[in-house]
N, C-alpha and C positions, 0 to 999 in steps of 0.2 A: 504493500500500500504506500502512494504519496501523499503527502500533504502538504499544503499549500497555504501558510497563514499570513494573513493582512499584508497581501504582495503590493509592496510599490516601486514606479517605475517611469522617470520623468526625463523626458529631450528638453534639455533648456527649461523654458516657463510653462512647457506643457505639460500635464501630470495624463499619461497616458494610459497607467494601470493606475487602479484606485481601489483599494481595499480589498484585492484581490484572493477569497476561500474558497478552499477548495480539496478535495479528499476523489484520488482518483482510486477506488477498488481494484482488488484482483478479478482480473475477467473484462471488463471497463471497456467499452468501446465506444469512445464520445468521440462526435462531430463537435467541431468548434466553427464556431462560424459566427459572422458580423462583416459589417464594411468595410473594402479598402481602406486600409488606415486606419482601421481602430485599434491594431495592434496585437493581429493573431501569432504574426510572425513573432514578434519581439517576445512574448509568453510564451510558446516555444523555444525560445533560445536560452529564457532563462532558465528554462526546467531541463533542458541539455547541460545546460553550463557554462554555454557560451559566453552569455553575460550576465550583468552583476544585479540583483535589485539593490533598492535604497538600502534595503536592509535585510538580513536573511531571512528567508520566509519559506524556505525549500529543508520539510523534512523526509529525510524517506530509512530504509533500513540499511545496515550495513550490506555489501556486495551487491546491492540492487543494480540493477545495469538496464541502464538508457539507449536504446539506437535511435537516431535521429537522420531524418532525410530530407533538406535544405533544399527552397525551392529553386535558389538562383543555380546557377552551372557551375557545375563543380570540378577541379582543376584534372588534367588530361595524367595520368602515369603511362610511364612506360614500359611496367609491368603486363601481362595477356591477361585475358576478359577472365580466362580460369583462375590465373593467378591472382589477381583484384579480391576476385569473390572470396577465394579460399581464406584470404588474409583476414577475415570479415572479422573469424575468432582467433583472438590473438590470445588466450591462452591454448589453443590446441595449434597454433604457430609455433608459438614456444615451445610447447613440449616436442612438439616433429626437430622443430631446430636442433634443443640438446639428446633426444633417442642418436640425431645423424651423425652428430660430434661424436658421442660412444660405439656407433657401428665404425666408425673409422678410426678410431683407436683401438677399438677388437679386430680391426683387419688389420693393424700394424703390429699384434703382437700378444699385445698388455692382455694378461690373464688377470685384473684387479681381481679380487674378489666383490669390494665394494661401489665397481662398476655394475655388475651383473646385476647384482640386487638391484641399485639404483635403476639402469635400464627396466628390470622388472615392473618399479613402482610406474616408471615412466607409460608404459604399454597399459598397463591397469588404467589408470586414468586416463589413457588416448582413447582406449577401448568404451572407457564410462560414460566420456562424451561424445563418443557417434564417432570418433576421428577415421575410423578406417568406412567408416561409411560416406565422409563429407564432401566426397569427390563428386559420388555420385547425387549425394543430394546436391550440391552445385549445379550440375550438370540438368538435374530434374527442374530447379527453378530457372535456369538461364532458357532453358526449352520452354517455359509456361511464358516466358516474355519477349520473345521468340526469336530470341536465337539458335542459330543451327549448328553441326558439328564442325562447319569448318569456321563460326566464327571463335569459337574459344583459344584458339592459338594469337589471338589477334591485336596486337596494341592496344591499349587503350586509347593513347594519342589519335589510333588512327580513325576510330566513332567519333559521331554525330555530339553533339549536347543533348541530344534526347536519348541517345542509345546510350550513352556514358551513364547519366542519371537510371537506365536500367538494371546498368550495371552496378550501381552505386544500391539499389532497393533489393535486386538476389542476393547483395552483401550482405541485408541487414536482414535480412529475413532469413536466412543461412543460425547469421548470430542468433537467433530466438530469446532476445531481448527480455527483460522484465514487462518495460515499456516502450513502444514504437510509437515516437513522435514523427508523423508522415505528413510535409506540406506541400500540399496541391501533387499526390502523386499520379495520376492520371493522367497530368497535360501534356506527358509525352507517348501514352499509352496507346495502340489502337485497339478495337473493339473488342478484337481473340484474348489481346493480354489481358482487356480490363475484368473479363470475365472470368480469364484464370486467375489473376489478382484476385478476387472477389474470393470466390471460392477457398484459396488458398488461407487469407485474411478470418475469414469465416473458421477456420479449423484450427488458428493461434490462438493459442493458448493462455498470451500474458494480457498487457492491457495496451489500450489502445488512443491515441490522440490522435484525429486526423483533420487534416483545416483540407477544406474542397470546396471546388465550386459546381463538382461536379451529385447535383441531387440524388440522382440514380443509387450513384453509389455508398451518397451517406444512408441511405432509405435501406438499402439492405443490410448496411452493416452497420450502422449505431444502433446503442443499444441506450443512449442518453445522447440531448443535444445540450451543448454549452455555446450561449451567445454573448460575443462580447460587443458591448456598445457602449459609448461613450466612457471609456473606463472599467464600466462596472461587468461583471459576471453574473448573467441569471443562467438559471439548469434546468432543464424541460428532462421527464420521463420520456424514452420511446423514442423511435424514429425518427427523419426528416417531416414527415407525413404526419406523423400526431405529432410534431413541435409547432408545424404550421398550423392545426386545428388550435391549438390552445394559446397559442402568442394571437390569433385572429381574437379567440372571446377573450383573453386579456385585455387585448385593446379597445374591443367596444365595452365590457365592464368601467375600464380607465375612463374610456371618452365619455360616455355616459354619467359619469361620478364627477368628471371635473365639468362638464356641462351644467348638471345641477347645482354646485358648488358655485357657475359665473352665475349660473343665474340668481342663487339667492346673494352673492354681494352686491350687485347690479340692483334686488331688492333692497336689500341693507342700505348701500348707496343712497338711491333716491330717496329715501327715507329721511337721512342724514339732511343731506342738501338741499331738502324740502322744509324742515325745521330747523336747521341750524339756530337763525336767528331770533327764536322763539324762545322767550323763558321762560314760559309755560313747560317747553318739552325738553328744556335744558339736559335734565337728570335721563330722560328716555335716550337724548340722541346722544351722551358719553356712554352711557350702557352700549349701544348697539357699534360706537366707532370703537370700542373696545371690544366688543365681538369679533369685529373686523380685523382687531390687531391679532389677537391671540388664535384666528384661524389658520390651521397648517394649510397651507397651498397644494393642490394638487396638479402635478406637471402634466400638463396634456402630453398623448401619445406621440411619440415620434412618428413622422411622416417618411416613409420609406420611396425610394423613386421609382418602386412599381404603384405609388397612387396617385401620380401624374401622368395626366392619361394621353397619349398622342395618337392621332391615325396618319396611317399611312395610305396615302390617295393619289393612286394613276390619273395621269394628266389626260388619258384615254382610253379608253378598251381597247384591248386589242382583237383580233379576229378570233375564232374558234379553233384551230390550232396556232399554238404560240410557237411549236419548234419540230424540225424534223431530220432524225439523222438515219442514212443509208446508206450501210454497210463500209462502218469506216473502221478506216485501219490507220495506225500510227505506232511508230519505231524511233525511238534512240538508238543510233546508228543501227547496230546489226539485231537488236532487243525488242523484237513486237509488245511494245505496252500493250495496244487496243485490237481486239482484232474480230471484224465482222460484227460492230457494233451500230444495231439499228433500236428506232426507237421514237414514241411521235410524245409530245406535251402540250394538253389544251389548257386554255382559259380555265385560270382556278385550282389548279391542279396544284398539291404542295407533295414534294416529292422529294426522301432521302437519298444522297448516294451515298453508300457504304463499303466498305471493303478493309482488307488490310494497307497497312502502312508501305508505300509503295504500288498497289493495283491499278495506279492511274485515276482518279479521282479528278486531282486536280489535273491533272493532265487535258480530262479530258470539260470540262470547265473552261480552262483557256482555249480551248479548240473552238467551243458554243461562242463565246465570247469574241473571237477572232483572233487573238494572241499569236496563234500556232497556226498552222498548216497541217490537215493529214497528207499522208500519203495516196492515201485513196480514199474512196468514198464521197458522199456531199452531204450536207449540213446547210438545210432549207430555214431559215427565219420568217414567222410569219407576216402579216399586211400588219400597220401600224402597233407591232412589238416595239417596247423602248427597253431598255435592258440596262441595268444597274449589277454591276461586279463587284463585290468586296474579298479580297484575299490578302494575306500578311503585305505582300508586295506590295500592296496598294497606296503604302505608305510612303513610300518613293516618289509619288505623285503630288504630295502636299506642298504646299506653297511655303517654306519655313521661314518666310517672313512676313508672311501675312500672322494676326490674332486668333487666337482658335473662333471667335465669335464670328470675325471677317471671313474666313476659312470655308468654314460651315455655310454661313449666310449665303457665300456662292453660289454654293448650287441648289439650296433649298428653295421647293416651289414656294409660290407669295402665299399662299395660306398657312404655311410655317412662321414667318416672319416675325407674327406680333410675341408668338410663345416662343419664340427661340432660347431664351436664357431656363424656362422651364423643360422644353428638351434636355438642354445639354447638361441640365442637373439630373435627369436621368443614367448620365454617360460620368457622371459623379465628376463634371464643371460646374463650382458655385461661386457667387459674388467673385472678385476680380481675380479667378482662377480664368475666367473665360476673355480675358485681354493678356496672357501670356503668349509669346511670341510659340509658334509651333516648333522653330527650332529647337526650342530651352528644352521640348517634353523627353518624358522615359518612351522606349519603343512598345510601353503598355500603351502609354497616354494619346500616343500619336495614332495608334489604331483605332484607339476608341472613338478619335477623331475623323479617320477614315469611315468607319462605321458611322457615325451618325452624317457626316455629309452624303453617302450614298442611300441610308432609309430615309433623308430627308427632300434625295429629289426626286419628281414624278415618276419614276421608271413604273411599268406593270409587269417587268417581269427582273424577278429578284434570283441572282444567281451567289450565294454566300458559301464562302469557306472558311469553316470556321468560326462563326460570327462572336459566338459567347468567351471562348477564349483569354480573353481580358475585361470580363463583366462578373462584378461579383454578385450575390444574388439575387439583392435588390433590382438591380438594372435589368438582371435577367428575367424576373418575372415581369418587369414592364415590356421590354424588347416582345417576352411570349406573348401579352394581350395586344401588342399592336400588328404583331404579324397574324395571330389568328382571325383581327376582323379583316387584314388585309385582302382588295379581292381580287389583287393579281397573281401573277401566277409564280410560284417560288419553286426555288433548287438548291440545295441545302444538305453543304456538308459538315459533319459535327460528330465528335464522340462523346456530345453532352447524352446519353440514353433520356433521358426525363425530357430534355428540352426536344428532341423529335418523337417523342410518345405524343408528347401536346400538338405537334406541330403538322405533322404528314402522314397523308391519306395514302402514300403507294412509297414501296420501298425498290431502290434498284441497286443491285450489289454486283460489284464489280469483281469478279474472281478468275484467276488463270488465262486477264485476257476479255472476257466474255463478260456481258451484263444479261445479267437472270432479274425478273421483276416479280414482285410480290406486293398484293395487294395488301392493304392495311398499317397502321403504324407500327411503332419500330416492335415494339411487346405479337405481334401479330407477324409478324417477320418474323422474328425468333420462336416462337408457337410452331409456325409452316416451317423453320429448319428444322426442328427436333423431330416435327411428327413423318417427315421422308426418309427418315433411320432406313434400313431394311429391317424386315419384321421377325426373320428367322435368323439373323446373327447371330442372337444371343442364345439361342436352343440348342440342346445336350443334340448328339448322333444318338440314334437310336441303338442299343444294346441287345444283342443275341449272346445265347448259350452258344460256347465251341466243343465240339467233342467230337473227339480224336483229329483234334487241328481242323477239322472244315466246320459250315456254318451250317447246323438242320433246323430248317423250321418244319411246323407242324401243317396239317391240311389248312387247318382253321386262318393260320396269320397269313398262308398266301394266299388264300382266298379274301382276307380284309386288305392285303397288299393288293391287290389288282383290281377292289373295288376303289381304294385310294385314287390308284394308277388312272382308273378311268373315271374318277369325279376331277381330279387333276385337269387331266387332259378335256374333260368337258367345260371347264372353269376358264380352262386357256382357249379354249374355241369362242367364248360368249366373250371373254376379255377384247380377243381379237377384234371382232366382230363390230364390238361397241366403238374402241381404237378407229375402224375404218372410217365406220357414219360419224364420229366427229370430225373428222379429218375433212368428212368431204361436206358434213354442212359449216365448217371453220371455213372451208374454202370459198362456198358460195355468200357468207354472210360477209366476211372477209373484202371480197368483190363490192358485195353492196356497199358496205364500210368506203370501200374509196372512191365511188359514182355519188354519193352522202355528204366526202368532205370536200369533192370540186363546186359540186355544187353551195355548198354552206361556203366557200371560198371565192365564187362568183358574186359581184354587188348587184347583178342584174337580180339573183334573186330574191332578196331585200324590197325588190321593187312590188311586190304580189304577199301583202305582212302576212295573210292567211297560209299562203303557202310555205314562207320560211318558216312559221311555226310548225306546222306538220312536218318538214324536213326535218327541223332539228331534236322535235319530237322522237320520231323514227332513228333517229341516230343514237340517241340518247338512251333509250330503250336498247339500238345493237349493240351499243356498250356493253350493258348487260348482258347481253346474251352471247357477246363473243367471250367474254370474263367466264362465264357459268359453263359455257363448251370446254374453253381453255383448262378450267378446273375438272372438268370432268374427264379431258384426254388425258390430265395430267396424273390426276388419281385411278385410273385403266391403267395407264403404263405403268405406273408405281408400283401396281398388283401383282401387272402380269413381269415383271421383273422380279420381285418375289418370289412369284411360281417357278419360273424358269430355273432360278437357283438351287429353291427345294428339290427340282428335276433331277439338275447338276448334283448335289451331294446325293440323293438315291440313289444312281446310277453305280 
C-alpha cells in the first residue's frame, strides 16, 4: 500500500497540488485524469521520485518498487530491443552478472569451495524469480506489442519514438512492479497492441496508476477514477463510465444548491436595500446583513469545454456520392502498401479506417486528398465535395506569425466568427492565450490549432487523422457532440476505441494490403471479427479403440459415419446453392445500384422532384438489400468453409 498525505507542490506563485490524500490499495487500478495542466504529470513524478514535494508526503513500505513510464520520449541506447527489456530487473541482472564472473573463474581452475556454494545461492534465487524463464517472457510481451523475431537483435537507436516507448512499457511490465505508474501509454499503440495491452494489464497483479486520454481503455481497466482539478483530488468508485454518471449528478446537485443559495441572497439582498434607511427595521436589516456575512458560499460547478457547444456546418451539400475509388494500387518503391482497393462514400456517411500501425491508413488519406499519386487505379470526387484534411503534418502549414486567434479566424466560415474565443476554449485557448504568436507553441499546441482551423471551415466532407491525439477529455467530448450533429460526410482515423464507438456507422480495415468493410461501429466491428473464428478449430479429433494396431469400428458407428457423411455432403449442396442465387441476385441489384447513382448524379433529374424522390427512395432501400445479400453470401461461405474443413480432417 501507498500513501499519500497532505501532498504539496508549487511552480513559482502557483500552488499546483493542494492538499493532496490519498491511499492507493493493493490490487488498485485508478484512472487519473483532469485537464491539460492540472498537473497529472507532475503527481506522477512525485510518486516515482523524480521530484521533490514541498514536503514529504510519500509513505509506502520498505522494498516497495515503482515502474514508471514517462510520457515524453525517452532517450535512444545502444543496447538491442532484447537487451533493453531484459535489463528491466536489475536484480536478476545482477545476479546473471556475478553467476558469469564465477563460471569463468571455474573454467580457469579455482576449485573454491566457497564459490560453489555461493554460485548455488546465486541459481536458487535466479530460479525464484523466473530468471531462466525471463527470456522468454520478454520475448512473449515484445510479440503482444508487436514486434517480431527479427526485430529483437535490433538497436534501440535504431526505433521510432513510438517503438522505443514500446520498448521502454515490455521493460516495465517484465519488472512486475509493486506499482505501475503508466502516462498516456496508448498514444503510440495501434489497435492489436492496445488490446493485448489491455488484457495483459487486466491479469497484473500489483496496482495501478494510469493518466489516459484514451476512454476505452480507462473503462475496462479502472477499477476507481481519481480527478485532478484545480489542485484538488476527488475519487469516484468504478469505471470511466460510472465516474461520468456521478460527477454529471454531482454537478447538477452542486448547480442546483448554489442556485438556491443566489437566489435566496439576491432575496436577502433586496430586503437589505429596501430598508436600509429605515429605523423602524434597523434591528431586522443587521440580522439579515449578518446572515449574509456568516453564509458559507457555494462555488458553482466548473464549466468543462464539452458545455460549449459549436456546430459544424457545410457551406453546401454535397451530391449523393461524396467519393469513389477503383481499384487502386500504391507502392513505396518495390513494397505494395494498397492493393486493388475499391470503395464508394455517400453523403452522411461517418466511416472508420482501421488497421495496424503501418497498413496504409494514412497512406491512403493522402491519396483521397491529393497529396500522393497511385500507381494505378482512379479516385473519383464527387459534384460540389469540399474536403477539409487534418493530419500531424498539417502543422507545417501554419502561418507562425500570424496569432492563434488570427490563425484560426482564417479560415473559419462567418458564422464562427462572433464565438470564436469560445471555440478555441474548447481547444483549451483562454483569455490572452489566444494572441500568442503560433510560432512560440508546443507541437501539442500547434495541432490543436491545426484542428480547430480545419473543423472551423465549411468543408462537408471531413477527412481526420488522428484528431483526438492532443485533446484531453474535456475537449474531447465537445469535439464528439459537434461531429455527431455534423451532416457531412467524415473519414476518421483514430485509436481512441470510445471516441469511434460514438462516432461511425461503417468500419473499413485495412489489412495485408486489402480493405474489408464492416458495417456498424467500432464495438460491432470487433463482435463480426471474433464471430468468423472457424467453428471447429477448437474441437478434440474424434477417438477410436486400436486393436492389434489397426482401427475396428463396429456396424452401428459406420453406419452413423455415412449418415454424417451424407447430411455433410447435403448441407454442402444447399450451402452451394444459396452461395450461387446471391451471387447472381448481388449481381443484378449491383447493376441497378449503378443505373440509380448516374442517374441521382444527373441535375436533369432534380428537375421532375416526384421522380428524384422515388429514385433515391429505390436506392436507398438497394442499400439495404445489397448489405443483407452481402451478409448472407458472407455467412454461406463462412459455413461452407467450415464444412469443407470438417471434410478435410475426416478424410
Amino acid at each position: 500500500m501507498l500513501q499519500i498525505r497532505d501532498l504539496n507542490y508549487s511552480i513559482g506563485e502557483r500552488n499546483l497540488l493542494k492538499e493532496i490524500r490519498w491511499i492507493i490499495n493493493p490490487g488498485e487500478r485508478v484512472g487519473l485524469i483532469g485537464p491539460n495542466g492540472a498537473g497529472k504529470t507532475t503527481l506522477l513524478r512525485i510518486i516515482a521520485g523524480e521530484l521533490q514535494a514541498d514536503r514529504q508526503a510519500i509513505l509506502k513500505p520498505a522494498g516497495y518498487r515503482i515502474g514508471y513510464l514517462p510520457q515524453e520520449e525517452l532517450p535512444a541506447e545502444q543496447a538491442s530491443v532484447l537487451v533493453t527489456v531484459l535489463r528491466g530487473n536489475r536484480e536478476l541482472v545482477e545476479l546473471e552478472e556475478e553467476m558469469e564472473r564465477i563460471h569463468t573463474l571455474l573454467q580457469n581452475g579455482s576449485n573454491d569451495e566457497a564459490l560453489l556454494q555461493r554460485l548455488g545461492t546465486l541459481e536458487s534465487r535466479y530460479s525464484a524469480l523466473g530468471g531462466y524463464a525471463m527470456e522468454a517472457g520478454a520475448k512473449q510481451i515484445l510479440a503482444g506489442l508487436g514486434f517480431g523475431n527479427d526485430d529483437y537483435h535490433k538497436p534501440l537507436s535504431a526505433l521510432s519514438g513510438g517503438w522505443r516507448m514500446r520498448v521502454h512499457l515490455a521493460r516495465l511490465l517484465l519488472q512486475q512492479p509493486d506499482l505501475l505508474l503508466l502516462d498516456e501509454p496508448t498514444n503510440h499503440l495501434d489497435l492489436d497492441s492496445l488490446e493485448w495491452v489491455e488484457q495483459y494489464l487486466k491479469r497484473f497483479r500489483g496496482s495501478m496508476i494510469l493518466v489516459s486520454h484514451d476512454r476505452f481503455f480507462l473503462d475496462r481497466l479502472s477499477t476507481k477514477i481519481a480527478e485532478l482539478s484545480n489542485g484538488k483530488l476527488s475519487l469516484y468508485s468504478g469505471n470511466y463510465r460510472t465516474y461520468e454518471k456521478e460527477k454529471k449528478a454531482a454537478q447538477e446537485r452542486l448547480l442546483k444548491q448554489w442556485e438556491e443559495q443566489k437566489a435566496e441572497r439576491e432575496r436577502i439582498q433586496r430586503f437589505v436595500d429596501r430598508f436600509r434607511y429605515k429605523a423602524t427595521k434597523a434591528a431586522q436589516v443587521q440580522s439579515r446583513i449578518k446572515k449574509l456575512e456568516k453564509m458559507q458560499m457555494i462555488e458553482p460547478p466548473e464549466t468543462s469545454g464539452a458545455a460549449i457547444h459549436f456546430v459544424l456546418k457545410p457551406d453546401v451539400q454535397s451530391y449523393k456520392e461524396v467519393l469513389s475509388l477503383h481499384r487502386i494500387h500504391f507502392r513505396y518503391q518495390s513494397d505494395w502498401v494498397l492493393k486493388d482497393i475499391s470503395f464508394h462514400l455517400y453523403r452522411g456517411q461517418k466511416v472508420a479506417l482501421v488497421g495496424k500501425n503501418g497498413a496504409g491508413k494514412t497512406t491512403l488519406t493522402k491519396l483521397i486528398f491529393g497529396q500522393i499519386t497511385a500507381q494505378q487505379g482512379q479516385i473519383d470526387i464527387g459534384e460540389r465535395v469540399h474536403m477539409g484534411y487534418y493530419a500531424q503534418h498539417q502543422i507545417e502549414a501554419l502561418n507562425l506569425d500570424n496569432t492563434i486567434i488570427d490563425e484560426v479566424a482564417s479560415a473559419a466560415a462567418p458564422g464562427h466568427l462572433p464565438r470564436l474565443r469560445d471555440i478555441l476554449g474548447v481547444f483549451r485557448f483562454s483569455g490572452d492565450d489566444v494572441h500568442k504568436k503560433v510560432g512560440v507553441l508546443s507541437g501539442g499546441e500547434k495541432a490543436r490549432v491545426s484542428l480547430a482551423k480545419m473543423l472551423l471551415s465549411p468543408a462537408n466532407f471531413l477527412i481526420m487523422d488522428e484528431p483526438t491525439n492532443h485533446l484531453d477529455l474535456f475537449s474531447k467530448e465537445a469535439l464528439e457532440k459537434a461531429l455527431a450533429e455534423y451532416e457531412g460526410t467524415l473519414l476518421l482515423i483514430s485509436h481512441d476505441r470510445y471516441f469511434l464507438d460514438k462516432m461511425v456507422d461503417r468500419v473499413f480495415e485495412l489489412k495485408n494490403g486489402q480493405l474489408h468493410e464492416y458495417a456498424g461501429n467500432y464495438s460491432d466491428y470487433l463482435s463480426r471479427k471474433e464471430s468468423v473464428e472457424p467453428a471447429f478449430s477448437s474441437q478434440k479429433p474424434k477417438e477410436h479403440k486400436a486393436v492389434n494396431g489397426r482401427l475396428k469400428k463396429s456396424k452401428e458407428q459406420k453406419q452413423r459415419e455415412a449418415q454424417a457423411r451424407q447430411s455433410v455432403s447435403k448441407e454442402r449442396r444447399r450451402l452451394q446453392k444459396e452461395i450461387e442465387q446471391a451471387e447472381s441476385l448481388l449481381d443484378e441489384k449491383t447493376a441497378r445500384k449503378t443505373e440509380l447513382e448516374r442517374q441521382l448524379a444527373d441535375p436533369i433529374t432534380y428537375q421532375d422532384h416526384d421522380k428524384s424522390v422515388a429514385i433515391q427512395k429505390e436506392y436507398d432501400l438497394l442499400l439495404k438489400e445489397i448489405e443483407t445479400l452481402e451478409n448472407q453470401w458472407e455467412n454461406a461461405q463462412l459455413e461452407l468453409e467450415t464444412i469443407l474443413e470438417k471434410i478435410t480432417a475426416d478424410v
